[in-house]
C-alpha positions, -999 to 999 in steps of 0.1 A, spaced: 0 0 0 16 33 -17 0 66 -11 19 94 -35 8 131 -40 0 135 -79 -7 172 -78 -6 204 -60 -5 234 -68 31 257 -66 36 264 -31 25 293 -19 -9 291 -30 -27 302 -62 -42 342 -68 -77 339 -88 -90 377 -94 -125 380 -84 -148 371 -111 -127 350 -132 -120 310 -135 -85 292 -142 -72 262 -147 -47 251 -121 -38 219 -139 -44 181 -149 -33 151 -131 -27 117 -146 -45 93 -120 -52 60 -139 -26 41 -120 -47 51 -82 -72 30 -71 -82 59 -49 -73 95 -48 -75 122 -22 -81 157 -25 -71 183 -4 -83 218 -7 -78 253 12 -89 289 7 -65 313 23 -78 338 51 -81 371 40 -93 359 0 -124 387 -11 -149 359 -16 -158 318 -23 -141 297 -50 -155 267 -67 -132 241 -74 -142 217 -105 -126 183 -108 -134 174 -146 -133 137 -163 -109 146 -191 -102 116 -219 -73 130 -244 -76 169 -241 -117 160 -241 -133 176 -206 -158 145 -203 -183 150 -175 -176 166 -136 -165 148 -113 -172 166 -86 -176 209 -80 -170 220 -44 -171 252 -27 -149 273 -5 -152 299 19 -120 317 31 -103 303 56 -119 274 53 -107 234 34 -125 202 22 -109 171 20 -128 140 -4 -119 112 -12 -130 95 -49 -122 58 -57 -116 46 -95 -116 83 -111 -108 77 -142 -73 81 -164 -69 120 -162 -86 149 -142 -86 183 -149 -90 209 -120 -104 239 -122 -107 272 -103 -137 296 -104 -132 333 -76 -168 341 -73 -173 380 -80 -190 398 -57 -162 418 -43 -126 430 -56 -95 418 -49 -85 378 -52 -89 342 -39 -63 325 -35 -59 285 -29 -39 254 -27 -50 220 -40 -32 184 -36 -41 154 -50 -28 121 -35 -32 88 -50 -35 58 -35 -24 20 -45 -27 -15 -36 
């Protein structure tokens, strides 16, 4: 039993403006049998962020696999078993204010 970390964003966390999405980056997870994620919003971020997990076959965004929302200051951990071959995550800052979100996200896979 082997538990890796896939992803995560660079250290440091990640700046979204308010209002606008972006794509923190895809992850290769058909080898897992199970996969953590980890995700924070930093204190002092002007508003929510969605983070999108999407199915992604080739350079194909398939279906979600899950959407989850954060406050600031706040984190959600989930576990997903057999995800698929590749995910691609996804950041949305909620507008509603000025200023940025900012966030982390690790992904760690898990094997038999």
């Amino acid at each position: 039993m082997a538990t890796t970390l896939a992803f995560r964003t660079h250290p440091g966390a990640v700046s979204i403006p308010a209002g606008k999405s972006q794509k923190l980056g895809e992850v290769d997870v058909k080898s897992y049998e199970r996969i953590r994620l980890v995700a924070d919003e930093r204190v002092g971020s002007a508003g929510p962020v969605i983070i999108r997990l999407t199915i992604t076959e080739g350079n194909e965004l398939v279906a979600q696999l899950d959407t989850l929302t954060l406050q600031p200051h706040a984190q959600i951990t989930r576990v997903y078993e057999v995800p698929g071959t590749k995910l691609s995550i996804f950041a949305d800052a909620l507008a509603g204010g000025s200023g940025s979100s900012s966030v982390d996200v690790l992904i760690y896979g898990w094997t038999e």
